[in-house]
N, C-alpha and C positions, 0 to 999 in steps of 0.2 A: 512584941513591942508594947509595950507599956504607956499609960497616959501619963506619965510623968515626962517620958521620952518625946513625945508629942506635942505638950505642952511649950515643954522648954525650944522645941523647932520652929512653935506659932510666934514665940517671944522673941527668939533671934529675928525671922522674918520683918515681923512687926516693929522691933526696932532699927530694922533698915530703914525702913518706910514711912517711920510715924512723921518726919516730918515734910517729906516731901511724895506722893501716890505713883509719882512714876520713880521713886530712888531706886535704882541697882538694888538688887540681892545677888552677891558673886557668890559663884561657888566655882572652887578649882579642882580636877581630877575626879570629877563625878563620873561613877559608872553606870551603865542605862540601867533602867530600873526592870530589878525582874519579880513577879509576881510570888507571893509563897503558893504553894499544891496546896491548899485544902478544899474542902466542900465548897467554898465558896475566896474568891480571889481578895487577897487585900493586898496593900501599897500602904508604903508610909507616908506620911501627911506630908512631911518635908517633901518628898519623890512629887506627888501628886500636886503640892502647891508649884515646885519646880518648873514641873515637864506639864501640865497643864490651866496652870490659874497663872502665867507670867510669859512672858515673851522674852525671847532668845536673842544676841546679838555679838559678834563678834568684835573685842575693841583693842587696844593695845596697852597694856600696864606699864606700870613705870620703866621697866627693864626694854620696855617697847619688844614684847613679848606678844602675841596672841590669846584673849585668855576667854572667856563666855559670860557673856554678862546677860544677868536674868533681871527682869523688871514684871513688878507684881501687878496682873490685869485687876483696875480697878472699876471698868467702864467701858464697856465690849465697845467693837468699833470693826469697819471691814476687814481690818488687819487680824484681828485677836478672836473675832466669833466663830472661827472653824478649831480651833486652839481650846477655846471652852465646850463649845459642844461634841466634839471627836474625846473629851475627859471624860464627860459627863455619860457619854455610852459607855467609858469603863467604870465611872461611880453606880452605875445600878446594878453592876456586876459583885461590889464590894458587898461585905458582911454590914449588918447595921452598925455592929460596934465601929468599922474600918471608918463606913460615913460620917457616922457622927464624929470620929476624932479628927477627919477634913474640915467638917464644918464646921468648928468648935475652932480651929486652927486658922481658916481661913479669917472667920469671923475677926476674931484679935488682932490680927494682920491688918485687915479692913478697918477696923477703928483705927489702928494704931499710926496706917496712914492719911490721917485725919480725915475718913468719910463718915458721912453721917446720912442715917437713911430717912426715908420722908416719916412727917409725924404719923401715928397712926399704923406705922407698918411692923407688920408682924414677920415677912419674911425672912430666914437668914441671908447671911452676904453672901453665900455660896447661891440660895436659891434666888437673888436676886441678877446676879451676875447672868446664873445659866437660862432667866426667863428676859433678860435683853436680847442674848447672843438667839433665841428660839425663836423672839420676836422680829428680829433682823429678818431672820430668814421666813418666817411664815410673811415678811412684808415684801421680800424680794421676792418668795413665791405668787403673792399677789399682783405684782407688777409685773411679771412674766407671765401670770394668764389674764394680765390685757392685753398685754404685746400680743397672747393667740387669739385670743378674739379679736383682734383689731385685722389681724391676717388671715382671721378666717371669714373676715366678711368682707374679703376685698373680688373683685367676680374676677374669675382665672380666663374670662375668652381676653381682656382688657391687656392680657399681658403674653410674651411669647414663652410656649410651652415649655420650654428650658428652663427658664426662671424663675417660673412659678412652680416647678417642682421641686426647684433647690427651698424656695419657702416652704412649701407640704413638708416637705422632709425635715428643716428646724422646726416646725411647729410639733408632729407627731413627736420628737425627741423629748423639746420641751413639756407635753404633753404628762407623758413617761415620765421626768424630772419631776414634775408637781405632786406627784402621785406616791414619790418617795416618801417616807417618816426620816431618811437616813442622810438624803439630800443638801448639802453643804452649800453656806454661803456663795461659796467660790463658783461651783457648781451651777446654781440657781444665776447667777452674777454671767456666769461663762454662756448659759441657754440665753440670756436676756440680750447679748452682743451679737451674738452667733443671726439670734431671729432679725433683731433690727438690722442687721448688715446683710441677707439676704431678702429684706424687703425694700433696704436701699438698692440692693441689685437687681430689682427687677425693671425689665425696657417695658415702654408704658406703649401698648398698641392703639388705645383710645380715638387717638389724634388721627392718627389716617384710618384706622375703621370707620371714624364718622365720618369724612371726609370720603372715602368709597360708598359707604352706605346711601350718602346723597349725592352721587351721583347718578341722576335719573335723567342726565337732559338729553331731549326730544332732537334726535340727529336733524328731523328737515327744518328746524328752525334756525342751525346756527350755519355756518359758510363753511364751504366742504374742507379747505384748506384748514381752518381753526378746531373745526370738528373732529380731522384725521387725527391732529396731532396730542386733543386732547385725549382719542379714542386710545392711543398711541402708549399714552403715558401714563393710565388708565389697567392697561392691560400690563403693562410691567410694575405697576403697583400691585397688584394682587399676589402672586407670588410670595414679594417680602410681607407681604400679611400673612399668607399662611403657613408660611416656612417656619418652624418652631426654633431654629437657630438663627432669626437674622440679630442685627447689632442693632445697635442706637443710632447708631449714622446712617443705616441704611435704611431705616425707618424714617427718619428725622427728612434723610434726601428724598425716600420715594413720596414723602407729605406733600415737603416743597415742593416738588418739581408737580404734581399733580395739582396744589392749589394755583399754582402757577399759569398752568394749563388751562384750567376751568376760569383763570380772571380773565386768561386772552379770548377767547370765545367768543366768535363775533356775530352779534343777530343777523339774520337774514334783514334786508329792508324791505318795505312794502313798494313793488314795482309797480302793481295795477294804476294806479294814477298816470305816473309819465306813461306806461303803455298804452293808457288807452289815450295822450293825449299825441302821440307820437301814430298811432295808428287815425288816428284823427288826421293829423297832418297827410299821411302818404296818400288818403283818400284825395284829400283837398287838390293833391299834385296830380296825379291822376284825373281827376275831373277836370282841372283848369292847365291841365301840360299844353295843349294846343292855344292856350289863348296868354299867357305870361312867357312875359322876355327871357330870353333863354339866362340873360344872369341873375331873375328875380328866380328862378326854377331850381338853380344849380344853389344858387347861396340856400334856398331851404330845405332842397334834398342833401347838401350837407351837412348842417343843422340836426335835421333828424337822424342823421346817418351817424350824426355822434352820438348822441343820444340812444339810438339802438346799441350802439356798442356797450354804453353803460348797462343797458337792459342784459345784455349778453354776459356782462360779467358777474358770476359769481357772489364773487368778494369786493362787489359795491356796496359803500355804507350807505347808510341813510341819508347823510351828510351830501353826499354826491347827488343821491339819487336827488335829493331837494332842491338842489342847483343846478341842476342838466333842468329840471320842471320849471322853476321858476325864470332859469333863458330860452326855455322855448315858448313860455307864455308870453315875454316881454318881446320875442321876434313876432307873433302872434299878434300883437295888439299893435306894432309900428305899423300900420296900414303903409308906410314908406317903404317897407321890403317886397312891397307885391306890387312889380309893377307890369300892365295889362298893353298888351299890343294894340297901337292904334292901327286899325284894318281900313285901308280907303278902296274908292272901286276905279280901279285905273279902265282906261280906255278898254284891254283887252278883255276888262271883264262880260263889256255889254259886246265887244265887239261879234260874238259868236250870237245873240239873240238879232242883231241889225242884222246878219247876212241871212238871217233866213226868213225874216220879213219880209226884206228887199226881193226876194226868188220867189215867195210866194206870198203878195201882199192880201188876195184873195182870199187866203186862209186865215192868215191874219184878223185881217176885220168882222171875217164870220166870229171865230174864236172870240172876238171880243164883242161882237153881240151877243154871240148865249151865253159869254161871262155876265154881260149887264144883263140878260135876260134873266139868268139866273140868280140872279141876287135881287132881280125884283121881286121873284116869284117866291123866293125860297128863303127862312130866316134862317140865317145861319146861327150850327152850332156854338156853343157856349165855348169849345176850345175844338181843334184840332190835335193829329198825334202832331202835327209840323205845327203848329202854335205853340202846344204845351211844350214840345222840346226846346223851342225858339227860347218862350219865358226862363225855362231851366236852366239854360247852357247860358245867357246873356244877362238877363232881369232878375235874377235870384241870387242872393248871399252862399257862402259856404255853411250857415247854420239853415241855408233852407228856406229862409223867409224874401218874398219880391221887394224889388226894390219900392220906396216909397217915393225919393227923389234923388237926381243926382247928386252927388258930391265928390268931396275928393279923395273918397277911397275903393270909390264905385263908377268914377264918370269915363276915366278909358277902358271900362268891359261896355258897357253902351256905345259909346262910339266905336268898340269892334263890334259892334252886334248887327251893320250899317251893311256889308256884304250880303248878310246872310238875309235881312229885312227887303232887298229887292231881289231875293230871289226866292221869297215867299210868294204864294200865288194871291191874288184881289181874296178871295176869301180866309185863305189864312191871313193875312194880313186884320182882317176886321175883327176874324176873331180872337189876334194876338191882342188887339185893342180893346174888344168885346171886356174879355178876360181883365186886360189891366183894369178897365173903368170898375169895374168891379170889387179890384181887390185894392186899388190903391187909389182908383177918383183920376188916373190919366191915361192917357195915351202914350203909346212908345213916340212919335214924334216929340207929344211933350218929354218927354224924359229925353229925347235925344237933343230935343232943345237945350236942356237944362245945362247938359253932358257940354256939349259948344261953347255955351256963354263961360263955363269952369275952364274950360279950355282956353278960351280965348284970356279967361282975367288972370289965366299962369302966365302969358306970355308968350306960348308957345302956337303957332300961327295952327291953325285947322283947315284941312283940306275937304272934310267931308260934307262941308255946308255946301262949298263949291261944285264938288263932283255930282250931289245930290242935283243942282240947277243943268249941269249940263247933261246930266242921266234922262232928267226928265225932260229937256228938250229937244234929245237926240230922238227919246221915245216920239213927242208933237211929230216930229220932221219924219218920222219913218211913217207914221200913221198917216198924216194927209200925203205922205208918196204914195202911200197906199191906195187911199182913197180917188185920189185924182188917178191913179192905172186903170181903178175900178171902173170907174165913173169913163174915161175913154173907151173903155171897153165896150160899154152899153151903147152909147153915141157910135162909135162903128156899127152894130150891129145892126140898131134899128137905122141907119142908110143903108 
């Protein structure tokens, strides 16, 4: 082939195109192009500008025929830069004479379809063309090892083992791609889709790993019922963590349903308060059961008795536990709910000391000389165990302290205290008084005075001032019978 021949191909071409860079160049009944045998391969310029400096397309001619329509690549683009560089491995093949009569050919072509290269440049239009189409791809090469570095610093526990194999495995391919010299747009284009769409497919385990990881909560603090179910949900979450094939839903569900868990999670409340004011109380019923009316006894032991039930349960909140305390405080300070049996001393109480005075008066009167003997002679102690019990059970509050005076939350346990004060003996008796002057400046009289006058300004009539007058008169009348039997006694003998 001849440069004359060559020439005249770059001219044809070039006058397709001079006035438009993407004009048609048709050619009809073209056969592939075959290479000549010598030491080194050539192609004709026409072949070579053809089959690779132009792009291919099927259209329909006037006869609405089929026919191939070629357009001259003036300006690589993703369509055309595998089209130039797939030529351009067979141009290094060609002889230098074969080159030059391409680029010589193309060049013409290139002007003719009005491009014009930047000032200053020295390039041919051939080598211009094929260092766009090499630049395409050394930039798609670079955007595909960020895409692997971006996937190679993603941490693989974060994700389930399935999926992050499918990325190991685009990344190593693509890996292999970069490393080509031979490597096609398309190619480099094809790894870059491939990697980003298996880093879209990975399920992100993140979310319920942390969410397992902190869970650390301290089973006796939360309420056994809240605690089973979160332990519950807990235990079927692990699993879908370590299962290398779960999904995204089943992730997504075993999250929710565990953060779920950990919100319901109910604190234990602090019971020691109402316990120990509820044990407080049973003590109180206990010591005073014998001296309150049986319905001031029954409404507080059932009071407590709900109250223990809260203590009993569980899955009492705080909320509860603070409103069972704060009604048992407020039953607590009604002094109205404890009410105390008024105790009198009926007829049958003295009636067993009269009859055996009356049978043996002698004994009697003795007994009550070496009582006065004895308490002239002898000071008495500062308490007895029957005084000190006396003050305890009658004169003393539930927190412990004697009473100071009476009133009206303390004045019917004194006036029950009235039984048990005449069946104190003369000595306990002084020293139940000994004791009060001491600690409060009175006497149980006084106090039991005090106790009366309360009594009386309720309204409610007192029998025990009365029974007191006839106790102690019934006492006068047995002693001087006594005394005048005595007394006959001696008058007989000595006649």
């Amino acid at each position: 082939m001849n440069k004359t021949k060559v020439y005249c191909v770059a001219s044809a071409v070039a006058v397709c195109v001079a006035s438009n860079p993407s004009m048609d160049v048709l050619a009809k009944h073209l056969q592939p192009v075959k290479l000549e045998e010598k030491a080194q391969q050539t192609i004709s310029a026409e072949d070579y500008i053809k089959y690779y400096l132009s792009t291919k397309e099927i259209v329909k001619d006037l006869n609405n025929k089929d026919i191939e329509k070629y357009t001259l690549i003036t300006k690589v683009d993703e369509k055309n830069c595998t089209i130039v560089l797939t030529g351009n491995q067979l141009f290094k093949e060609l002889t230098k004479e074969n080159q030059d009569e391409i680029k010589n050919a193309y060049e013409t072509a290139y002007k003719d379809a009005g491009m014009k290269k930047a000032k200053n440049c020295t390039l041919s239009a051939y080598d211009i063309i094929v260092s766009q189409a090499s630049k395409m791809v050394l930039d798609a090469k670079e955007q595909l090892s960020l895409l692997v570095k971006d996937a190679e610093s993603l941490d693989a526990s974060l994700y389930t083992a399935s999926t992050y194999a499918s990325l190991k495995s685009e990344v190593n391919e693509s890996n292999n791609l970069i490393a080509q010299d031979t490597a096609t747009l398309e190619q480099v284009v094809e790894a870059q889709v491939k990697l980003v769409n298996a880093k879209n497919a990975l399920i992100d385990l993140s979310g319920l790993k942390s969410v397992v990881e902190q869970s650390n909560y301290a089973k006796d603090e939360y309420t056994k019922n809240s605690y089973r179910t979160y332990e519950t949900v807990l235990n079927q979450a692990k699993p879908v963590l370590e299962n290398a094939n779960s999904t995204a839903e089943e992730i997504q569900k075993a999250q929710e349903d565990l953060e779920n868990a950990i919100q319901a999670l109910v604190k234990k409340a602090d019971f020691s308060i109402l316990n120990e004011k509820v044990q407080e109380g049973y003590a109180f019923l206990e010591s005073d059961k014998d001296m309150l009316e049986e319905a001031s006894y029954m409404n507080f032991k059932n009071e407590l008795d709900a109250c223990s039930v809260i203590l009993s349960n569980d899955g009492s909140t705080q909320d509860e536990i603070n409103d069972s305390l704060a009604r048992l405080n407020a039953y607590f300070e009604n002094k109205d709910n404890f009410v105390y049996k008024v105790m009198t001393l009926e007829n049958n109480v003295v009636a067993e000391p009269q009859k055996q005075m009356l049978d043996t008066p002698s004994l009697v009167v003795q007994e009550q000389v070496n009582t006065v003997q004895s308490v002239q002679t002898t000071s008495p102690k500062a308490t007895t165990s029957a005084a000190d019990n006396f003050i305890k059970t009658y004169l003393t509050s539930a927190s412990g302290n004697v009473f100071t005076t009476a009133n009206y939350l303390n004045y019917q346990k004194i006036l029950s205290a009235m039984p048990s004060w005449l069946k104190l003996s003369s000595p306990d008796q002084k020293a139940v008084n000994t004791e009060l002057k001491n600690k409060v400046g009175k006497t149980y009289q006084k106090l039991l005075q005090e106790a009366q006058n309360l009594k009386m300004s309720s309204g409610t009539s007192i029998n025990t001032a009365t029974n007191t007058d006839s106790t102690l008169y019934t006492w006068l009348c047995v002693m001087s019978l006594g005394m005048l039997t005595f007394v006959t006694k001696r008058l007989r003998k000595q006649d």
